[in-house]
N, C-alpha and C positions, 0 to 999 in steps of 0.2 A: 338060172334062177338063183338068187341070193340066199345064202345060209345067214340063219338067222341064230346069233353071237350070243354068248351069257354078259352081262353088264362089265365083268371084268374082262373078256376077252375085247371085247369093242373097245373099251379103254385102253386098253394096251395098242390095240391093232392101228387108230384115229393116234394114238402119241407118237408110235415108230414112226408109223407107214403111211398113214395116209390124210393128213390133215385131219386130225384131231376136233372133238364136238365142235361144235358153233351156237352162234345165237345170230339184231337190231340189232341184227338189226336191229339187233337194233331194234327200231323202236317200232311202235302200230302205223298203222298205214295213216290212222289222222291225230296219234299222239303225238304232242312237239311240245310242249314245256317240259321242266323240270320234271324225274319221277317223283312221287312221293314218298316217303318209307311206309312198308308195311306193318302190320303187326297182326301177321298171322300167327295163327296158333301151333305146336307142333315142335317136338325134341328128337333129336338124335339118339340113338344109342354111341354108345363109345366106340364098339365096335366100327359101327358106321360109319364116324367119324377118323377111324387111323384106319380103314380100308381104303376111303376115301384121300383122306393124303396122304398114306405113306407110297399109293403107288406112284406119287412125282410127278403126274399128268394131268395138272390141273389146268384147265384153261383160261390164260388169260388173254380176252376180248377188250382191245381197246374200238370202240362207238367211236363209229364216226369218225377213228382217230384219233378217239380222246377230247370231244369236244368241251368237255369242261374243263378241260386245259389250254384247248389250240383252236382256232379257227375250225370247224368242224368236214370234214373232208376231204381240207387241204393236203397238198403234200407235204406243205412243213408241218403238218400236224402226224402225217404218216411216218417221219423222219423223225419226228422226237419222240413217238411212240416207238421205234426199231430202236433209237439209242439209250430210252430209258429199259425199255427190255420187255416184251410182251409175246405172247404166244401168237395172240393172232390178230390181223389188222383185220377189223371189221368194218365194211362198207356197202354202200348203195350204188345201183346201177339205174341210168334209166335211157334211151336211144333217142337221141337228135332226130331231126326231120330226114337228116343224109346220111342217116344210117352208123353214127358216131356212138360208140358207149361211153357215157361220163359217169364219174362218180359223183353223184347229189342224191338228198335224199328228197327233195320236194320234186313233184309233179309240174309246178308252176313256179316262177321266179319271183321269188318274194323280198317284199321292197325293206323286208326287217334282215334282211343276210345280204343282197345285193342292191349297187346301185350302177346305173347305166352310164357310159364312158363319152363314146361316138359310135355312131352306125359304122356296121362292117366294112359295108362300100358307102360312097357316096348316093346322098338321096335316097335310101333304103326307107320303100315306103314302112315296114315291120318295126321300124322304130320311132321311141322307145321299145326295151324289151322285157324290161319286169313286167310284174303281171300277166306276163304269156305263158304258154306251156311248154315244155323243154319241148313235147314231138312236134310242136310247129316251128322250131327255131332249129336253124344248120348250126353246124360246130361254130364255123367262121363270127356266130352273130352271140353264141354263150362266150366263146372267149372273150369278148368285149367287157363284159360285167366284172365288175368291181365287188366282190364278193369275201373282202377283208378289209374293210371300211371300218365298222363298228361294235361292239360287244353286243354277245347275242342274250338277248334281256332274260332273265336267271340263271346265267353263268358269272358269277359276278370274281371266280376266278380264272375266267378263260382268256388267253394274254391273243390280242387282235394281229392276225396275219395279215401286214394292212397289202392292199393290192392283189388279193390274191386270186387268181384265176383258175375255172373249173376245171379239173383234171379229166385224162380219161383214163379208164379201166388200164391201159396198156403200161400207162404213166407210172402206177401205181407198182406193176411188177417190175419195170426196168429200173425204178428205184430199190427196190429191194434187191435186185441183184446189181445195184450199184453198190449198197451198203456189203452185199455178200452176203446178205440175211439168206441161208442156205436150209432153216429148221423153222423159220415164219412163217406159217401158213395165212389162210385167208377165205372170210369167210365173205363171200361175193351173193348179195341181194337181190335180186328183180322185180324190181317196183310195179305196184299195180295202181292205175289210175281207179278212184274211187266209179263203182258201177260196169267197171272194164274188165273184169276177174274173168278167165279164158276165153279173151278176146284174139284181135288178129294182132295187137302191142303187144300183148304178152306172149305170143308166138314169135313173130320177128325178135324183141329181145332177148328170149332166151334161145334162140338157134342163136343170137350174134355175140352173147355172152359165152355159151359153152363155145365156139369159135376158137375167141378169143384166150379163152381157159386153156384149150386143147393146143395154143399157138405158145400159151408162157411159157410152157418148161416147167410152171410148176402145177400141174394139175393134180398130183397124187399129194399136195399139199392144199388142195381148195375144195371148201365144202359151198354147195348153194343151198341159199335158202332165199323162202319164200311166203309170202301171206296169201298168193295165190298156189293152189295145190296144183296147180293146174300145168304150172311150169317146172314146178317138180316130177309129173309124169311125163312130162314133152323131154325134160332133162334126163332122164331114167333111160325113154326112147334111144333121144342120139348119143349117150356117153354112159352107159351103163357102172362104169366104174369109177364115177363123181360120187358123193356121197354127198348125202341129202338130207335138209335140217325143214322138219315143221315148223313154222312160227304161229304160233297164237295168242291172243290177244284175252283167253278167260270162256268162258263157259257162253260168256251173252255174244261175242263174238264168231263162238263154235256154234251156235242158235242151237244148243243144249235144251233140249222139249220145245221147240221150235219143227213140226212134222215138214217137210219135206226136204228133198237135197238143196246142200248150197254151194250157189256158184264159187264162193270164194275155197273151198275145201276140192273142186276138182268136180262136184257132181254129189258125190257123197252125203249121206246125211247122218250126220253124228250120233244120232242117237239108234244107227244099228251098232253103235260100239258100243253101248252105255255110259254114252256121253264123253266119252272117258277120251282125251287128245292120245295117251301112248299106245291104248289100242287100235285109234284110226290110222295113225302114223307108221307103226307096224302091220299092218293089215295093208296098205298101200305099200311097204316094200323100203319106205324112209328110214333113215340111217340112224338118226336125232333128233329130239322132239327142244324147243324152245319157247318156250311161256313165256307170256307178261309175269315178273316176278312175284308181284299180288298174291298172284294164282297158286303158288308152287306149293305142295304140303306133303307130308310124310307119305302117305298112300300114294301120291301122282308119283315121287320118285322112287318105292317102291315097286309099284306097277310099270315104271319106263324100266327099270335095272332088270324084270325078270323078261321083260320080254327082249332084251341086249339093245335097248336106246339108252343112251347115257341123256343128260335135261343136263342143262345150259341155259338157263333163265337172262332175259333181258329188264330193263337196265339198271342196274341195282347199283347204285351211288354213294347210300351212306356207309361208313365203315357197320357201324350196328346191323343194317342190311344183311351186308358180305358176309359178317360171322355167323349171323342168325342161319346164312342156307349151307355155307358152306358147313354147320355143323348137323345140319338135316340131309347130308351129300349129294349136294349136287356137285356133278363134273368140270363144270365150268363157271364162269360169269364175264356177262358183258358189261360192260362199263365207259360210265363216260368221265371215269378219273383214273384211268390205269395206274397213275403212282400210290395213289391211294390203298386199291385189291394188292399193287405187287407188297407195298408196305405189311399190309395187313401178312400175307403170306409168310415173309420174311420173318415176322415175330411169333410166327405160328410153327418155323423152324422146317418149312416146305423149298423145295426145290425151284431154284426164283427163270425163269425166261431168261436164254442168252441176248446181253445188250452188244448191238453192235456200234460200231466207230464208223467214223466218215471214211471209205477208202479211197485210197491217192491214184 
C-alpha cells in the first residue's frame, strides 16, 4: 500500500526520483482548438509562491511536443522540445489494429492533420485512410499518412513538419536516449475512444503501454495518465510503482451532482468525494491530479498539496495564464509553447530544464 506524501515531500520525490507531476495531455478527450485564457479569480500568498519556486522543481510539459511550435506529435517536435529544454515530453498513446502503440492524439485520422499517400500494399481494399479509426488500421497502413503537410488552424505559430510520419511510443524513448536526455521524463497518455471508458481498448492498451514503459529503461521517469480512471487502476494493478496522474476536464465532466458512478472516473461517483477531483484521486491511491486549467483555484490546490498530490494543469498557453497559476502554486504546467513557460521561468529567476544537443 502506498504512503501517502505531504505536498512537498511528493515534489521532491517526482523531481529526484521518479518522474516528476504530469498533465494533456494534454488536452480533454474531445477538446482540440486553441485553449482560451482564463480568468479565474484567486491570489497567492507569497509564501506560496517562493515555496513553490524556490524548490527548483517546476514542471515543464511540452503538449504534444509543443504543438504550437512544431508539428504536434512529431519526433521533430520531440527533438526540439529536448533541445530547447523541457522537463517533460508530454504525449498521446493510442493501439493500431496489430497491436502497435503510436503516438497521436485523435481516435480517427483527420483529414485537417493528415492526408493519404498510397495503400500499404497494393489494391488494399481499407484505402483511403483518413476518416478511419486508428484501432481499425495496422501500423503498415498509419505509416502511410502524411501528417506534416499543413499548419494546424489556430496555430498560426507552429513551423510545418512537412512529411511527417506517425511515431511509435518506443520511437519516442530511443530518441531521447539518442539525445542522452537522462533527466527527461514523460508523461505517457492512454486515450479513450469517446463512450469506450473501461472497455476491452482500454485494457489491451494499457497492458501494451505499461509493457512498453517497463521495456524503456526509463520507467521511474514516466508518469501515466488518463481521462479514463479505469486504466489508472488496471496500471496500479500491473506496475505498482508507475506513478499516476488524474486528468479532468472541470466539474461538468466529473458529473459533480450528477447521482450515479461514472464510467469514465473507473466506477466511482464524485460526489462521495464532495465533488472535489483531489479527494477522488487520492482516495483511488493517484499520485497527481491534472485539471483543465479553467478549473484550477486556490482551494483545489490547496486541498491537492494537503493530501501530497502536486496539480499540474493542462493547457495553459498564454504567458498571463502561466504567471496567474504559477503564482497560485501549482507544480507544473502543460503547454503547447514550451519556449514560452521556459521564458517565463527564466525571468522569474527559476531553475530552467537541462537542453540537450544532438549526440554524434
Amino acid at each position: 500500500m502506498r504512503t501517502v506524501l505531504t505536498a512537498a515531500a511528493t515534489a521532491a520525490l517526482l523531481a529526484a526520483a521518479i518522474a516528476s507531476p504530469v498533465s494533456p495531455a494534454v488536452a480533454a478527450p474531445t477538446a482540440e482548438a486553441g485553449t482560451p485564457s482564463s480568468t479565474a479569480a484567486g491570489t497567492a500568498t507569497t509564501t506560496a509562491i517562493k515555496a513553490n519556486e524556490s524548490n527548483r522543481s517546476f514542471d515543464l510539459q511540452a503538449h504534444r511536443g509543443g504543438r504550437g511550435e512544431w508539428t504536434e506529435e512529431s519526433l521533430a517536435a520531440f527533438a526540439n522540445s529536448l533541445r530547447l529544454g523541457v522537463t517533460t515530453l508530454e504525449l498521446d498513446t493510442h493501439l493500431t489494429e496489430d497491436g502497435k502503440i503510436i503516438v497521436w492524439h485523435d481516435d480517427t485520422i483527420q483529414a485537417n492533420k493528415c492526408i493519404d499517400t498510397a495503400p500499404a500494399t497494393a489494391g488494399d481494399s481499407e484505402f483511403p485512410y483518413v476518416g478511419d479509426r486508428v484501432a481499425e488500421l495496422s501500423l503498415a497502413q498509419v505509416k502511410t499518412l502524411n501528417c506534416g503537410f499543413t499548419q494546424l488552424p489556430g496555430y498560426p505559430e507552429q513551423d510545418v513538419i512537412e512529411g511527417n510520419r506517425i511515431a511509435e511510443l518506443k520511437d519516442v524513448y530511443q530518441l531521447a536516449a539518442d539525445y542522452n536526455a537522462k533527466k527527461v521524463r514523460f508523461n505517457v497518455e492512454t486515450k479513450v475512444e469517446d463512450g469506450m471508458a473501461g472497455g476491452e481498448g482500454m485494457v489491451a492498451l494499457t497492458k501494451a503501454v505499461v509493457a512498453e514503459v517497463q521495456a524503456s529503461g526509463a520507467a521511474d521517469r514516466t508518469t501515466i495518465q488518463s481521462f479514463d480512471w479505469s486504466a489508472l487502476n488496471l496500471t496500479k494493478q500491473l506496475a505498482p510503482e508507475l506513478t499516476l496522474v488524474a486528468l479532468s476536464s472541470g466539474d461538468a465532466w466529473l458529473q459533480v451532482g450528477t447521482p450515479g458512478a461514472a464510467p469514465e472516473l473507473g466506477g466511482i461517483d464524485i460526489d462521495n468525494y464532495e465533488g472535489s477531483l483531489a479527494k477522488a484521486a487520492a482516495a483511488q491511491g493517484y499520485d497527481v491530479i491534472s485539471p483543465t486549467f479553467s478549473s484550477v483555484t486556490p482551494q483545489m490546490i490547496a486541498e491537492a498539496h494537503s493530501l501530497g498530490l502536486p496539480v499540474i494543469p493542462w493547457t495553459v498557453n498564454t504567458t498571463a495564464d502561466m504567471a496567474r497559476l504559477m503564482d497560485l502554486g501549482v507544480d507544473g504546467i502543460i503547454t503547447d509553447y514550451p519556449t514560452r513557460l521556459r521564458t517565463l521561468m527564466d525571468e522569474r529567476g527559476m531553475k530552467l530544464p537541462k537542453a540537450y544537443g544532438v549526440q554524434g
